[in-house]
C-alpha positions as CSV (number, residue, x, y, z in Angstrom):
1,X,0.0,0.0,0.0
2,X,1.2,3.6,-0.8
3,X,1.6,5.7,1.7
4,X,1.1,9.3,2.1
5,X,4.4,10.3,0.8
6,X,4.1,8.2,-2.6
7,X,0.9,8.4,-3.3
8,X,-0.2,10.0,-6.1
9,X,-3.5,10.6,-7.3
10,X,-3.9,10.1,-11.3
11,X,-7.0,12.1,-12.4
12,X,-9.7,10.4,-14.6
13,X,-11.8,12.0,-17.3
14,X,-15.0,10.7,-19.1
15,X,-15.3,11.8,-22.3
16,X,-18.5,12.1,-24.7
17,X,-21.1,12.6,-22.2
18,X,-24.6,13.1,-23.6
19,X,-27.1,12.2,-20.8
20,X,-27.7,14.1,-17.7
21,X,-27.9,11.0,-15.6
22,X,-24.2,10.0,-16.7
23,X,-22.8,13.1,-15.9
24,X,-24.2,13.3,-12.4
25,X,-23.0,9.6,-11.7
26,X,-19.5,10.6,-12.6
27,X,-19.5,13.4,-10.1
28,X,-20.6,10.9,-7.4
29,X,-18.0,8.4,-8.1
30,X,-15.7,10.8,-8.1
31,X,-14.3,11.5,-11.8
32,X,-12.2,14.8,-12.1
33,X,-13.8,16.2,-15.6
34,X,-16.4,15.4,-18.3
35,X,-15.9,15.9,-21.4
36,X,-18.7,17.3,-24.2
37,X,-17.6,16.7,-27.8
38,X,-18.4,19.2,-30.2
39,X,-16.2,17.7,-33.5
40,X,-18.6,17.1,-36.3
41,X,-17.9,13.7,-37.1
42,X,-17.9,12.2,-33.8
43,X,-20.4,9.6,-32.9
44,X,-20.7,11.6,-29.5
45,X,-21.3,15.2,-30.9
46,X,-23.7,17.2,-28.6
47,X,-24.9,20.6,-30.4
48,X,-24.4,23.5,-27.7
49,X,-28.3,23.6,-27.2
50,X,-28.6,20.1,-25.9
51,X,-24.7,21.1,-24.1
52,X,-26.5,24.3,-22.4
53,X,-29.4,22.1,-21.1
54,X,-26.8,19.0,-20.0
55,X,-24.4,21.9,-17.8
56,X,-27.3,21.8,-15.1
57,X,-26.3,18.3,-14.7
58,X,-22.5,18.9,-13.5
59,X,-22.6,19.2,-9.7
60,X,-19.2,21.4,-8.2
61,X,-15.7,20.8,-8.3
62,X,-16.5,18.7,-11.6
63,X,-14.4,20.1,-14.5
64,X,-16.3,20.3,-17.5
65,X,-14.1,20.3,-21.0
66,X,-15.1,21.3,-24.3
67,X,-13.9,19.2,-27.1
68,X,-13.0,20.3,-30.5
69,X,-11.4,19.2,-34.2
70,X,-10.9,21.7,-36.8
71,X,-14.5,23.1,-35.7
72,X,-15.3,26.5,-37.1
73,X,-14.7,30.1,-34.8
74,X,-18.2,30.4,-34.6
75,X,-19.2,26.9,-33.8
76,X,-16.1,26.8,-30.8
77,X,-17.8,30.7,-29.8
78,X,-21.6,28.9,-29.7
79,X,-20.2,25.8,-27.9
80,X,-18.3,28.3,-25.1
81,X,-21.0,30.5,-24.9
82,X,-23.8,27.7,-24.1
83,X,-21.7,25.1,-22.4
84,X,-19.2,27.7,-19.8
85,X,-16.8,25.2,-20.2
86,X,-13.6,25.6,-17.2
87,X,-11.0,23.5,-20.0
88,X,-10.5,23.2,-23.8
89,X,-9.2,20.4,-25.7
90,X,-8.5,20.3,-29.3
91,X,-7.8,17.5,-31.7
92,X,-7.1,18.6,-34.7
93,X,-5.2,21.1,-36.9
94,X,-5.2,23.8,-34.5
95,X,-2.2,25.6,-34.0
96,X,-1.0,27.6,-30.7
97,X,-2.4,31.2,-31.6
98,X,-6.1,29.4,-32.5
99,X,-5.9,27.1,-29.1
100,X,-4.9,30.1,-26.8
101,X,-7.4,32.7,-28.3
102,X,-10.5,31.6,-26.2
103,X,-8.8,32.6,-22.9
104,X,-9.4,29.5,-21.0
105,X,-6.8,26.7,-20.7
106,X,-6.3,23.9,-23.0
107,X,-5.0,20.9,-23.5
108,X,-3.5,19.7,-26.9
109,X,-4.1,16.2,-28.2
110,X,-1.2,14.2,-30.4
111,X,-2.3,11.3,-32.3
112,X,0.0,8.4,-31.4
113,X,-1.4,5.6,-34.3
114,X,1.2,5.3,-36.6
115,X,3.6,7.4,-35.4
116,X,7.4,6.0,-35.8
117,X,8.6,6.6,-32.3
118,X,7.8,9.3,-29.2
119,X,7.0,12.7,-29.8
120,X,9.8,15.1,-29.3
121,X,9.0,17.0,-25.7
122,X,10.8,20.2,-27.1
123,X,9.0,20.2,-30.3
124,X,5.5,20.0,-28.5
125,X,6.7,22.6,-25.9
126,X,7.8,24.6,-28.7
127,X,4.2,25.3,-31.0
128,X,2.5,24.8,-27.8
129,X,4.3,27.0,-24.9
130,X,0.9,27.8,-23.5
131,X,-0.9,24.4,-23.4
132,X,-1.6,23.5,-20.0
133,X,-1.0,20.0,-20.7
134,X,-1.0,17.4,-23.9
135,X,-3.6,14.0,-24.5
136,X,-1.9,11.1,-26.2
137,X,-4.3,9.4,-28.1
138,X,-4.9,6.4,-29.9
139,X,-5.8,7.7,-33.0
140,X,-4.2,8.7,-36.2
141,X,-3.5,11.8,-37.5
142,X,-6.7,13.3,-39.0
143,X,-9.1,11.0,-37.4
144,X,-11.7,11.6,-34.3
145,X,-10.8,10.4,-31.3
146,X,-12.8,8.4,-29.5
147,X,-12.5,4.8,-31.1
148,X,-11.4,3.0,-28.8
149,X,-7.8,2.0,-30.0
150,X,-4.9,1.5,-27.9
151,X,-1.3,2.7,-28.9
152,X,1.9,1.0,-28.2
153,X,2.3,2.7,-24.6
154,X,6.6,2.7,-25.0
155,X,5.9,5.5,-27.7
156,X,5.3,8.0,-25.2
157,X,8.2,10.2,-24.0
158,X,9.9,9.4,-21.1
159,X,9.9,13.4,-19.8
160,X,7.7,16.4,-20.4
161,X,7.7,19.0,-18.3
162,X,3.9,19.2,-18.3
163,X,1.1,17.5,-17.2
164,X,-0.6,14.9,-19.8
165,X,-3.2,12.1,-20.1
166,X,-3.3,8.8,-21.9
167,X,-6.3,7.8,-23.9
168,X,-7.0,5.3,-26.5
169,X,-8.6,1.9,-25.6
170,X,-8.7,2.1,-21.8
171,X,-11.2,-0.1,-19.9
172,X,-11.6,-1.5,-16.7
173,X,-9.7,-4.2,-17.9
174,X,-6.5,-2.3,-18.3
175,X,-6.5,1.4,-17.0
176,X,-4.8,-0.2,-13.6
177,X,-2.1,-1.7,-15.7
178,X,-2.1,1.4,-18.1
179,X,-1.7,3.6,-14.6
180,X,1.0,1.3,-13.0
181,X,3.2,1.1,-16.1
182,X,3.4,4.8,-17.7
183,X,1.8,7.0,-14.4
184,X,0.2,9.3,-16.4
185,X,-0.9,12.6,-14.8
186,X,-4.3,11.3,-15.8
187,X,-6.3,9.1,-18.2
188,X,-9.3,9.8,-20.4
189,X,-11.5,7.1,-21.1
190,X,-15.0,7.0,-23.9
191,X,-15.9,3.7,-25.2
192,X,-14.3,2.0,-22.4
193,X,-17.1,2.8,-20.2
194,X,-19.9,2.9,-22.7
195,X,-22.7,0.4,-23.7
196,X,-23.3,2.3,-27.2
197,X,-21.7,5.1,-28.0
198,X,-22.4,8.3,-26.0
199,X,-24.1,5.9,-23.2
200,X,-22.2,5.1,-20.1
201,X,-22.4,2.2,-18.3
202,X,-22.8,2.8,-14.5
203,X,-21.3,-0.6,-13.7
204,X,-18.1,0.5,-15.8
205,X,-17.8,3.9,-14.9
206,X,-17.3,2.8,-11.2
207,X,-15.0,-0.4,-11.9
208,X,-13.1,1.7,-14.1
209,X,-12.1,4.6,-11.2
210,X,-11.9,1.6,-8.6
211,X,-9.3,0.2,-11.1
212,X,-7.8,3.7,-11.6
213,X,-7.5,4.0,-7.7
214,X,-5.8,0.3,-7.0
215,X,-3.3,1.7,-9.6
216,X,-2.6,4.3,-7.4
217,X,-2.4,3.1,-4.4
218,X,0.7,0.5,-5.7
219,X,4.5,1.4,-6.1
220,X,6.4,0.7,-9.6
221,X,8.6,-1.5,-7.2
């Protein structure tokens, strides 16, 4: 069992919420953020009038995020407006100028399917100085995230300098091993705990942060 002075609590995101019941279960469980997609070709696209109606549902100290991919200035200005997100995340083309223009903090995602080796730290830090942290994903360059696909974990860099979350094919199954082996600063997880897309499953919601939690709570030794 970790104790106090090497514990270390990884955060846990669910992404592509679209009921109201979902989101107030993963405040109750106790998930760190949820995450509304607004990319057009996502299966788990909410337009920012069913967003501004689903807000009611997140309870305090939830952090909502607004997710994006090559989405218009006026669709990312609707989708602020209705939804008040605290956190931005952006998948797509966007460079550093169109990320930082909102005036809320943002996370950058890098596609890590098909990539030959790990991302250079210096490179990312360099067109993205003011990201507040970066997602590695299991998807390719150009395509939604989202699917469900895992990457091969020894791609990711060793150092960063800032915090970041894997994603891509986490479950219940495999977040505690995904946890033990790469100790993210947090993990974001979609399908993984869905029974359709955009529908959570309670049952893997819940074994998904117990997992997440087990993970923390051992030592790499």
């Amino acid at each position: 069992m970790a104790t106090a002075s090497n514990y270390v609590r990884t955060r846990v995101k669910f992404c592509g919420v679209t009921r109201a019941g979902d989101i107030r279960l993963a405040g109750e469980l106790g998930a760190d953020a949820v995450g509304f997609v607004f990319a057009e070709r996502s299966v788990r696209r909410v337009t920012p009038e069913a967003a501004r109606a689903l807000r009611d549902a997140v309870g305090p100290m939830l952090t909502v995020v607004a997710l994006f991919m090559d989405n218009t200035t006026a669709e990312i200005e609707k989708a602020i407006s209705a939804l008040r997100p605290n956190l931005l995340q952006f998948h797509g083309g966007e460079n550093e100028a169109e990320c930082r223009r909102w005036g809320l903090p943002y996370l950058k995602a890098v596609p890590m399917l098909g990539r030959a080796g790990a991302p250079e730290p210096l490179q990312l830090l360099g067109s993205f100085p003011t990201a507040g942290g970066f997602l590695f994903d299991g998807h390719a360059a150009g395509e939604p995230g989202g699917g469900g696909r895992r990457f091969d974990w020894a791609q990711l860099p060793s150092t960063l300098g800032r915090p970041w979350l894997l994603a891509g094919g986490l479950d219940p199954d495999n977040v505690a091993e995904a946890v033990t082996r790469t100790r993210p600063w947090g993990v974001d997880v979609s399908s993984g705990i869905e029974s359709a897309p955009g529908v959570k499953d309670g049952e893997r919601m819940k074994r998904f942060l117990e997992e997440v939690r087990r993970a923390d709570c051992t030592t790499d030794g």
